[in-house]
PDB file of N, CA, C and O in Angstrom:
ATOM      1  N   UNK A   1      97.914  84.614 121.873  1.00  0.00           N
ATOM      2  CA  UNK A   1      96.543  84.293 121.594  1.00  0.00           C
ATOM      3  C   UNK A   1      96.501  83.005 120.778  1.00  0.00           C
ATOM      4  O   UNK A   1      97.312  82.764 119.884  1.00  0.00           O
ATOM      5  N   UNK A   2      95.512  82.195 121.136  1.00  0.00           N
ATOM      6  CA  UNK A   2      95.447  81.261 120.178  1.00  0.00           C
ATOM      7  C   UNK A   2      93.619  81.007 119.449  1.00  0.00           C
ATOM      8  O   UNK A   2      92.560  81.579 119.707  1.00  0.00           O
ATOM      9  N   UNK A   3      94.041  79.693 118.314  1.00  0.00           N
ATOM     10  CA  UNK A   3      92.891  79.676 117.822  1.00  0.00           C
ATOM     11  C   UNK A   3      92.512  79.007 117.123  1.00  0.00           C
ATOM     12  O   UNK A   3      93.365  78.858 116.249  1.00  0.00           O
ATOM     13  N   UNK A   4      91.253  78.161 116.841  1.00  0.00           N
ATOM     14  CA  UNK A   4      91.223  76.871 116.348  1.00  0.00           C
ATOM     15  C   UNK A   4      90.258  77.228 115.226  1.00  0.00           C
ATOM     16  O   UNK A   4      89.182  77.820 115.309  1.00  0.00           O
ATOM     17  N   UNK A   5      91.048  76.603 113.870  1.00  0.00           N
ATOM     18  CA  UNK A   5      90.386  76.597 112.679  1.00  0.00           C
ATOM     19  C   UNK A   5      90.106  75.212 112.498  1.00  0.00           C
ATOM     20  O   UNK A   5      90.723  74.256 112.968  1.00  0.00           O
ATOM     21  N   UNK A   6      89.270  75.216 111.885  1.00  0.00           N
ATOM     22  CA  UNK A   6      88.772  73.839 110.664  1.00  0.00           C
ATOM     23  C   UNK A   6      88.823  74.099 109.315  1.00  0.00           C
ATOM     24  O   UNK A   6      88.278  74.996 108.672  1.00  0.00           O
ATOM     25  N   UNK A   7      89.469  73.301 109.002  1.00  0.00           N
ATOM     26  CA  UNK A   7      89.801  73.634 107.768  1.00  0.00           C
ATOM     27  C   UNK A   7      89.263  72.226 106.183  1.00  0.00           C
ATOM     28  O   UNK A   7      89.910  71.338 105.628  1.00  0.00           O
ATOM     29  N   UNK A   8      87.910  72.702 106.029  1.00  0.00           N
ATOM     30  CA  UNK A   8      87.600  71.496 104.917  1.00  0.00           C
ATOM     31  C   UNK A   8      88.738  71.465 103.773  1.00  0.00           C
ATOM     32  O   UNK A   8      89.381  72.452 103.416  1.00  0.00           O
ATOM     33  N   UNK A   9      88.872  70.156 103.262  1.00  0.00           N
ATOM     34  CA  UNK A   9      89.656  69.488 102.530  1.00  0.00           C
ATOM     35  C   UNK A   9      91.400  69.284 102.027  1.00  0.00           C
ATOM     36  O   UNK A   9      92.140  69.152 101.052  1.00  0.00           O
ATOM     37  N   UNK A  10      91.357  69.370 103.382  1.00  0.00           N
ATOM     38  CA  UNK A  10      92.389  68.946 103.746  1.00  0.00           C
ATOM     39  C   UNK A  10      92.677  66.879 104.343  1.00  0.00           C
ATOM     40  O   UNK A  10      92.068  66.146 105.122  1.00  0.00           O
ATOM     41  N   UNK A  11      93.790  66.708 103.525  1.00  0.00           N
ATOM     42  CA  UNK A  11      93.252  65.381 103.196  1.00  0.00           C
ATOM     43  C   UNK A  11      95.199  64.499 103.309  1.00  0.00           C
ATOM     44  O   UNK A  11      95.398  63.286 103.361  1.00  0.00           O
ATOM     45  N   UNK A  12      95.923  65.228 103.313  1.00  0.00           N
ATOM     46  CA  UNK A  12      97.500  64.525 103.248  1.00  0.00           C
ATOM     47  C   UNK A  12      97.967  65.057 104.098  1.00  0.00           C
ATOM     48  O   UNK A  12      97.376  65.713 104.957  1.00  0.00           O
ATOM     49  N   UNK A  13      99.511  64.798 103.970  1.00  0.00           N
ATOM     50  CA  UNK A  13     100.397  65.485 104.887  1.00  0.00           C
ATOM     51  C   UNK A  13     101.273  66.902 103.792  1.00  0.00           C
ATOM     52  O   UNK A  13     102.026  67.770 104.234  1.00  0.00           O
ATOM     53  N   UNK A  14     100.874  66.723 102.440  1.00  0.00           N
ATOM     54  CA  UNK A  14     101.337  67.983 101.392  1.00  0.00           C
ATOM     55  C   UNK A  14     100.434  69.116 102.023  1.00  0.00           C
ATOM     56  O   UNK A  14     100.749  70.281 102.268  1.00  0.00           O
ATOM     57  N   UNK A  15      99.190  68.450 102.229  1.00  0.00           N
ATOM     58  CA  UNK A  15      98.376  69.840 102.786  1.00  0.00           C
ATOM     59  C   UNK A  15      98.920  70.454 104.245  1.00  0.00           C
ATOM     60  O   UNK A  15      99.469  71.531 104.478  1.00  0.00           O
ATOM     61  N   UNK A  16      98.572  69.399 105.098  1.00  0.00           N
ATOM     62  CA  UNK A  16      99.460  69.781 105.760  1.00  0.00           C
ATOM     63  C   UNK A  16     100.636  71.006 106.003  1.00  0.00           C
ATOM     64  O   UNK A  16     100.508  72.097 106.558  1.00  0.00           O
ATOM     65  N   UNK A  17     101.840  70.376 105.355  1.00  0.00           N
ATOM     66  CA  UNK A  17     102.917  71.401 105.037  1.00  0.00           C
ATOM     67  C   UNK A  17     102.165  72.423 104.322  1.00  0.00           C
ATOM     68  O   UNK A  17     102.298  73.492 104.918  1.00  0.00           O
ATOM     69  N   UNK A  18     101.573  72.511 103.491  1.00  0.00           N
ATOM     70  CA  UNK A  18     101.484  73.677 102.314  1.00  0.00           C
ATOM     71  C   UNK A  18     100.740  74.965 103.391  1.00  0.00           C
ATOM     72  O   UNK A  18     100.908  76.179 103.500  1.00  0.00           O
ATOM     73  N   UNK A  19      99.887  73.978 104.048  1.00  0.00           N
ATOM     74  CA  UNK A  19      99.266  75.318 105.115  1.00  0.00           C
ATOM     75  C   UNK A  19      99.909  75.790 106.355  1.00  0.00           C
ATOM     76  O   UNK A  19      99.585  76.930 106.686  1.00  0.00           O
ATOM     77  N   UNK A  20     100.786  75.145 107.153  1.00  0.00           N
ATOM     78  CA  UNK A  20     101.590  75.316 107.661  1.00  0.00           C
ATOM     79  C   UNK A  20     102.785  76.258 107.299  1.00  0.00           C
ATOM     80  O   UNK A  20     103.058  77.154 108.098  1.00  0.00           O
ATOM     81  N   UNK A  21     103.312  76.159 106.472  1.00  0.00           N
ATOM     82  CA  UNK A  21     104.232  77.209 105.462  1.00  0.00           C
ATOM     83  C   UNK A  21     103.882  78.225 105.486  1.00  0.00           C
ATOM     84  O   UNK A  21     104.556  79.215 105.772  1.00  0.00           O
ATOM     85  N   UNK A  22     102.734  78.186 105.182  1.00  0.00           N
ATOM     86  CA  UNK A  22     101.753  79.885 104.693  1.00  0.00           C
ATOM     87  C   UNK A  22     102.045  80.549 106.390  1.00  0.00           C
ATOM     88  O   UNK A  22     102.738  81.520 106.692  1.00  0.00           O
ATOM     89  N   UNK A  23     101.211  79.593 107.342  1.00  0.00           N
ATOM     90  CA  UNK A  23     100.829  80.299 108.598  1.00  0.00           C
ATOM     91  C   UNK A  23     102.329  80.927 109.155  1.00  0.00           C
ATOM     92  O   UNK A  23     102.586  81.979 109.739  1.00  0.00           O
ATOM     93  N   UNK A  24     103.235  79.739 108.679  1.00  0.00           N
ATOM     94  CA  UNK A  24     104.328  80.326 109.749  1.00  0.00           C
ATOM     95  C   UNK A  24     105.616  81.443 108.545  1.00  0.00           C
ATOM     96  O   UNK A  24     106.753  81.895 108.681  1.00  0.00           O
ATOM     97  N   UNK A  25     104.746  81.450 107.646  1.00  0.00           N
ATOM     98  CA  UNK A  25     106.059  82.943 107.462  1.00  0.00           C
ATOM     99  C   UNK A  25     105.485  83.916 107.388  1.00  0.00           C
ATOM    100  O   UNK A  25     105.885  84.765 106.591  1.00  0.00           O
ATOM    101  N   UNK A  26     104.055  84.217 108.387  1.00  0.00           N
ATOM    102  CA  UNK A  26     103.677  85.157 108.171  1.00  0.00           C
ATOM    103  C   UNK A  26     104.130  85.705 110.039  1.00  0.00           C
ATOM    104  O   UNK A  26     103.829  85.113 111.075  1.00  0.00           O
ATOM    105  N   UNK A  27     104.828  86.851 109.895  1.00  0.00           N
ATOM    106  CA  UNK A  27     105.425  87.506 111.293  1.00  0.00           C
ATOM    107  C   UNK A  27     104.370  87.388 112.246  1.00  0.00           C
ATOM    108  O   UNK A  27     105.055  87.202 113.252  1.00  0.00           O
ATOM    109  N   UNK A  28     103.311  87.367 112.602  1.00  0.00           N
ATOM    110  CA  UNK A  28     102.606  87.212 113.460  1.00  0.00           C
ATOM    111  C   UNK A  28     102.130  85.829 113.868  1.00  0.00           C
ATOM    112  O   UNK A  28     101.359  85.737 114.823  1.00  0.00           O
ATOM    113  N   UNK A  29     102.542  84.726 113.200  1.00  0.00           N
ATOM    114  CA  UNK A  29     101.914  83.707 113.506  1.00  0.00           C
ATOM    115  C   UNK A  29     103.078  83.441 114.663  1.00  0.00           C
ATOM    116  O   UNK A  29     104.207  83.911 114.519  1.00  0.00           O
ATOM    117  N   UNK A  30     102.780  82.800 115.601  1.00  0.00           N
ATOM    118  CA  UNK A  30     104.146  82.216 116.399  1.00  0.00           C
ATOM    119  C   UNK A  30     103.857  80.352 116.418  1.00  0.00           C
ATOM    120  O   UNK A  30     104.932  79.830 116.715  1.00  0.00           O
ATOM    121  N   UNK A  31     103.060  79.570 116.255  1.00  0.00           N
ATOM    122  CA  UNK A  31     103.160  78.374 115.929  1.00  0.00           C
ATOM    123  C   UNK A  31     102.071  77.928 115.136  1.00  0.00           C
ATOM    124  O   UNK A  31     100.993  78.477 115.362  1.00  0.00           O
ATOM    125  N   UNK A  32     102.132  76.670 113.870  1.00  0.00           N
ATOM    126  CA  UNK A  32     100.702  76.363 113.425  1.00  0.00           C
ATOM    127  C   UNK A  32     100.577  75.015 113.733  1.00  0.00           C
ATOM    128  O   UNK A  32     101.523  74.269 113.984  1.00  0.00           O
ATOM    129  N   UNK A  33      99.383  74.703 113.712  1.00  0.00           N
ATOM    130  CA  UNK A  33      99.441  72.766 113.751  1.00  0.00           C
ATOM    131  C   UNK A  33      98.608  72.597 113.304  1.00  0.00           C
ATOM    132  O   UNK A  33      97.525  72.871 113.821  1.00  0.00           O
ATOM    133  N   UNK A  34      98.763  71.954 111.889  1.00  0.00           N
ATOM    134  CA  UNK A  34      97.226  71.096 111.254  1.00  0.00           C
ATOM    135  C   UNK A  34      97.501  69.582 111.464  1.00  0.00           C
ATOM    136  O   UNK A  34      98.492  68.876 111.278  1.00  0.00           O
ATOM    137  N   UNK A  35      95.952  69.299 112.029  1.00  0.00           N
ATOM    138  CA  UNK A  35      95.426  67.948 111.821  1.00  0.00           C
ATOM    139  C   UNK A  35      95.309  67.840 110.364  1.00  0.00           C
ATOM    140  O   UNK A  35      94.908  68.921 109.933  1.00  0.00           O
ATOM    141  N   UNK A  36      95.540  66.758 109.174  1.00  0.00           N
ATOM    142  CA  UNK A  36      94.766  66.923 108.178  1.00  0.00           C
ATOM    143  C   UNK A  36      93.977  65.445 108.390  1.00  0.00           C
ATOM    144  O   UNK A  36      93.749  64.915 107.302  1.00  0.00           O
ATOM    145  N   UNK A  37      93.634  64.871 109.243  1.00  0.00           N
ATOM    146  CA  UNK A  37      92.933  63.611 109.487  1.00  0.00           C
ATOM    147  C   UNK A  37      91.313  64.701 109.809  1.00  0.00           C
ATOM    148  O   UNK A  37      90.363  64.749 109.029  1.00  0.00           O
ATOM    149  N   UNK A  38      91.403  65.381 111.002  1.00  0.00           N
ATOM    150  CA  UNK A  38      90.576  65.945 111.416  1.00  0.00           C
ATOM    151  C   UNK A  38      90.215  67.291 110.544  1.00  0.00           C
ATOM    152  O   UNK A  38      89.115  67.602 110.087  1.00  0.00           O
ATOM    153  N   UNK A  39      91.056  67.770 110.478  1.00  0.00           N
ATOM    154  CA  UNK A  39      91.006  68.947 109.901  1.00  0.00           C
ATOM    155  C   UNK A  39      90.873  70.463 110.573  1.00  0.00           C
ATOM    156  O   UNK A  39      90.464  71.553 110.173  1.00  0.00           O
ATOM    157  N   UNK A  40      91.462  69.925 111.862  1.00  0.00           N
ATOM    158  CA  UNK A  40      91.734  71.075 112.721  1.00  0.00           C
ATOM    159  C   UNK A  40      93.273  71.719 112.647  1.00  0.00           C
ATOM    160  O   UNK A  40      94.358  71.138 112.691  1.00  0.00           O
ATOM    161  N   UNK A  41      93.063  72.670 112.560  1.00  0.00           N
ATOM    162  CA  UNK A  41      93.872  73.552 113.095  1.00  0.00           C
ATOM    163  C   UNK A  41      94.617  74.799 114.152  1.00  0.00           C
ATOM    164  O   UNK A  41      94.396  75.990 113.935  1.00  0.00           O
ATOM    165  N   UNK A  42      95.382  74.405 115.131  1.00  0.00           N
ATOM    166  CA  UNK A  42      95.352  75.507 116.202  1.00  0.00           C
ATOM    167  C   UNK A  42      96.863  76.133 115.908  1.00  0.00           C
ATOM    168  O   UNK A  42      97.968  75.640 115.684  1.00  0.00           O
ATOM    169  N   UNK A  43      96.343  77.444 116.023  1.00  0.00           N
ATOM    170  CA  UNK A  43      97.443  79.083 115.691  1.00  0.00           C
ATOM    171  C   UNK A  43      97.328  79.636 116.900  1.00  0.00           C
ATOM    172  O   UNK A  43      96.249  79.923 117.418  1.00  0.00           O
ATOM    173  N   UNK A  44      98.262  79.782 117.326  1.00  0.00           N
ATOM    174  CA  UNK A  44      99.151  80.805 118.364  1.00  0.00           C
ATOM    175  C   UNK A  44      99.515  82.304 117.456  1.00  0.00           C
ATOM    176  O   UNK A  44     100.181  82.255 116.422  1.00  0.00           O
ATOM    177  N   UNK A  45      99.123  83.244 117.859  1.00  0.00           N
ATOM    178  CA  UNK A  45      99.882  84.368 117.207  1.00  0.00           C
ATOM    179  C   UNK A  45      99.476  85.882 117.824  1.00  0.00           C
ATOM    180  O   UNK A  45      98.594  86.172 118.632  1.00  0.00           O
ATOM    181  N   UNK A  46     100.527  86.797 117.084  1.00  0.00           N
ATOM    182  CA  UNK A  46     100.166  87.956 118.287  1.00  0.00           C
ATOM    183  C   UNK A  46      99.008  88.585 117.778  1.00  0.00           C
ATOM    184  O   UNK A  46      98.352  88.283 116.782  1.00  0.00           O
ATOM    185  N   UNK A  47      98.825  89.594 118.679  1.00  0.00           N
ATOM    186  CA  UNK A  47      97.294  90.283 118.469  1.00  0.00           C
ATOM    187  C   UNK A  47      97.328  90.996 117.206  1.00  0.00           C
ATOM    188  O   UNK A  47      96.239  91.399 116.799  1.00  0.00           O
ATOM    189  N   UNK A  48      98.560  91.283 116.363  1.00  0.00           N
ATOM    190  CA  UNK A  48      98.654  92.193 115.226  1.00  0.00           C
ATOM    191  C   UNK A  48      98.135  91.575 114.094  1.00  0.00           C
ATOM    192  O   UNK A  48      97.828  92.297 113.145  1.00  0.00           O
ATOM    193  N   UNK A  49      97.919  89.896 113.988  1.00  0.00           N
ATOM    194  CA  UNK A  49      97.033  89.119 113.189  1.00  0.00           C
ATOM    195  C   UNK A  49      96.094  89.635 112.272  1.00  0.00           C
ATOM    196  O   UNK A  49      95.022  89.938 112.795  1.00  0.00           O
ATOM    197  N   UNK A  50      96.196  89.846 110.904  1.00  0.00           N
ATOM    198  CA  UNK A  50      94.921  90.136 110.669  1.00  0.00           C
ATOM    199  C   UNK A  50      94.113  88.497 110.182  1.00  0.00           C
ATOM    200  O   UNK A  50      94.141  88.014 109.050  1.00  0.00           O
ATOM    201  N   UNK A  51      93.564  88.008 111.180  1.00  0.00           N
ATOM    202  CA  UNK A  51      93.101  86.867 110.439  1.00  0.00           C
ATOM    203  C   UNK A  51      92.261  86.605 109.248  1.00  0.00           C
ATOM    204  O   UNK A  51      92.186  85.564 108.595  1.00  0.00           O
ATOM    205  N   UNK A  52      91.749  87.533 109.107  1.00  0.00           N
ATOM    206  CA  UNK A  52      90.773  87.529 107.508  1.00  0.00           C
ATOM    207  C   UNK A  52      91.778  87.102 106.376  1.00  0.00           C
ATOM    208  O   UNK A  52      91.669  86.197 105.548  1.00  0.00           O
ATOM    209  N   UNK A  53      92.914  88.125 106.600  1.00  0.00           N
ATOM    210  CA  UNK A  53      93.708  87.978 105.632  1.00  0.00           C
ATOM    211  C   UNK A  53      94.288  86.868 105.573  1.00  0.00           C
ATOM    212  O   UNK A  53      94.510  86.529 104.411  1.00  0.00           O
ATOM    213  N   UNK A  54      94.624  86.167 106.329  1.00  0.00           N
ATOM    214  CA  UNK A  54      95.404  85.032 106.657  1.00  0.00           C
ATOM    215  C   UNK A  54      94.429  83.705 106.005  1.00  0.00           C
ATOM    216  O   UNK A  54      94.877  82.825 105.269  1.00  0.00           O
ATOM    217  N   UNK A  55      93.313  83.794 106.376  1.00  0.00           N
ATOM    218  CA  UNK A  55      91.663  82.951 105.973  1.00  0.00           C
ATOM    219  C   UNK A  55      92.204  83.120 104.701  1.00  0.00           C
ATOM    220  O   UNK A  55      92.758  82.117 104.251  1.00  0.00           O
ATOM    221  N   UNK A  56      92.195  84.053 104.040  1.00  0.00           N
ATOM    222  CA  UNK A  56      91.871  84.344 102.683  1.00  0.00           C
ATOM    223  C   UNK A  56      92.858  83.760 101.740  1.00  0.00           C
ATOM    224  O   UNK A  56      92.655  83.175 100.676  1.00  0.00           O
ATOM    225  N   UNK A  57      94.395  84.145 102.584  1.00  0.00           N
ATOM    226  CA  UNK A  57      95.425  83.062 101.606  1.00  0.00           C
ATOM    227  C   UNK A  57      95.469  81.779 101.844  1.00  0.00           C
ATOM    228  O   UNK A  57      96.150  81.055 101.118  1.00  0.00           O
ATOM    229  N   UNK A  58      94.688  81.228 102.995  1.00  0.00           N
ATOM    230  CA  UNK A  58      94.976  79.308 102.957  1.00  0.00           C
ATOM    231  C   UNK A  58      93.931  78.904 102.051  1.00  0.00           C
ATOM    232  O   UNK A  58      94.131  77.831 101.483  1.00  0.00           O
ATOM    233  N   UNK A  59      92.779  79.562 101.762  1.00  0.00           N
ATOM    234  CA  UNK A  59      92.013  79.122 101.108  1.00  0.00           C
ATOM    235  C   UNK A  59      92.120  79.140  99.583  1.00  0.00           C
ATOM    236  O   UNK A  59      91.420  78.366  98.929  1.00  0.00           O
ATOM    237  N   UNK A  60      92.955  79.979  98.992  1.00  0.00           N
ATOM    238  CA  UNK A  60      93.899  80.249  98.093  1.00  0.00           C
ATOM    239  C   UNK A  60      94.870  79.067  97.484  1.00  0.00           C
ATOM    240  O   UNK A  60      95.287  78.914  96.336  1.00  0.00           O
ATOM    241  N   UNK A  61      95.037  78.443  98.438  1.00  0.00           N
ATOM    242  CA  UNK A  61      95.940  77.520  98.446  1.00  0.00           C
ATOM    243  C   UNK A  61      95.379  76.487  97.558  1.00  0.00           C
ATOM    244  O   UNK A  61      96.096  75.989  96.690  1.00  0.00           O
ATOM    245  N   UNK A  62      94.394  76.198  97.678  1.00  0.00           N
ATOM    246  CA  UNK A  62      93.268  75.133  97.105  1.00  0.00           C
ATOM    247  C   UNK A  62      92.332  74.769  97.157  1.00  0.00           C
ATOM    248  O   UNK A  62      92.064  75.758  97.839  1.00  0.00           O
ATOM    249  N   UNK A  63      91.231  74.149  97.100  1.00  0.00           N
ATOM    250  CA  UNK A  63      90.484  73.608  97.800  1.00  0.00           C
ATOM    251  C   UNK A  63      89.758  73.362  98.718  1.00  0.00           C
ATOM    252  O   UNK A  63      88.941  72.452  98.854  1.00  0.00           O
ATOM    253  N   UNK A  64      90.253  74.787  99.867  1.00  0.00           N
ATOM    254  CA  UNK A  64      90.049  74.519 101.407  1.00  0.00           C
ATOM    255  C   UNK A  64      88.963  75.480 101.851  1.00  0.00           C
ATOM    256  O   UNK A  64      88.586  76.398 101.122  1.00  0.00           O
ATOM    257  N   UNK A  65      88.546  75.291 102.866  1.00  0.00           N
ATOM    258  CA  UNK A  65      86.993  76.081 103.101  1.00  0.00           C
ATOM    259  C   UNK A  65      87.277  76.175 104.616  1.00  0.00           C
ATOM    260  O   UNK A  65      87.050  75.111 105.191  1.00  0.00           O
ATOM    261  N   UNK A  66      87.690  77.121 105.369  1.00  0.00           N
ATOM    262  CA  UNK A  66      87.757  77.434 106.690  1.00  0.00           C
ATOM    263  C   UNK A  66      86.349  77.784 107.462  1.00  0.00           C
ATOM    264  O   UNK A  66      85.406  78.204 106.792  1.00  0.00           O
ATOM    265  N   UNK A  67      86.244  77.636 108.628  1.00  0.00           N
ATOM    266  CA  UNK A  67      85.356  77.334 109.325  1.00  0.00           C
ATOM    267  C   UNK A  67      86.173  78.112 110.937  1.00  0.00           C
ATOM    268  O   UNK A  67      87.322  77.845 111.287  1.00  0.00           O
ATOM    269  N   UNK A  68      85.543  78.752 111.440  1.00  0.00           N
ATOM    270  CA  UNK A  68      86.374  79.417 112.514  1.00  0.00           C
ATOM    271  C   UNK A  68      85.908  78.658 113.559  1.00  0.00           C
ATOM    272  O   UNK A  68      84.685  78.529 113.487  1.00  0.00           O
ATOM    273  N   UNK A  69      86.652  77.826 114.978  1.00  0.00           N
ATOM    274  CA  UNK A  69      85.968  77.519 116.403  1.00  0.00           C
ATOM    275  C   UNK A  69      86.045  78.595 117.350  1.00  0.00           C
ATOM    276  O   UNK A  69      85.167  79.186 117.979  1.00  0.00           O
ATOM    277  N   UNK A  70      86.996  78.687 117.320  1.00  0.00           N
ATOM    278  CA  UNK A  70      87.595  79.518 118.431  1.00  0.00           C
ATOM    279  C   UNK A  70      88.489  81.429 118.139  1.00  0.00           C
ATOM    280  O   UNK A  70      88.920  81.633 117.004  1.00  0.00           O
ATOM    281  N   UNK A  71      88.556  81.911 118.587  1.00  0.00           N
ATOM    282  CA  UNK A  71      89.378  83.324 118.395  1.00  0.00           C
ATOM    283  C   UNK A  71      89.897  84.219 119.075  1.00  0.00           C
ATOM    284  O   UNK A  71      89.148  85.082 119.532  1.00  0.00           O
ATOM    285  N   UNK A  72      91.037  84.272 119.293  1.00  0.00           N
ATOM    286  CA  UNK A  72      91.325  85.103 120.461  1.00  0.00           C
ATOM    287  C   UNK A  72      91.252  84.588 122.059  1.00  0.00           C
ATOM    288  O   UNK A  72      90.812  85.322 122.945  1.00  0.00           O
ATOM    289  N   UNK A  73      91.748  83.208 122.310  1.00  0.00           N
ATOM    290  CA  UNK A  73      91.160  82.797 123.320  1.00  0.00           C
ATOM    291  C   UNK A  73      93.096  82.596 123.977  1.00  0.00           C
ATOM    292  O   UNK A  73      93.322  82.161 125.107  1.00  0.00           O
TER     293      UNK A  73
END
């Protein structure tokens, strides 16, 4: 499954990594990719995802304000 976040304030390539890190040691993610120019993000991962939870720790991270496009597609 995949799925496209937006992710406000995201602004380097530290962010970048820092959110990337998060997505991919979590067992269900299977790939992440942030734009931090755009501020998109697309996740591949299996259906066992709980994405709330996942929302809840990038935003944790700092600064960042997620915005969902897409889910489960």
């Amino acid at each position: 499954m995949k799925t496209t976040l937006i992710i406000k304030g995201t602004h380097c390539r530290a962010c970048k990594m820092l959110i990337e890190d998060v997505c991919k040691d979590n067992k269900d993610v299977a790939s992440c990719n942030v734009n931090f120019e755009t501020g998109r993000t697309e996740i591949e991962y299996t259906d066992r995802l709980d994405m709330e939870a996942l929302k809840k720790e990038i935003e944790s991270l700092g600064n960042y304000k997620i915005n969902l496009i897409s889910y489960g597609i």
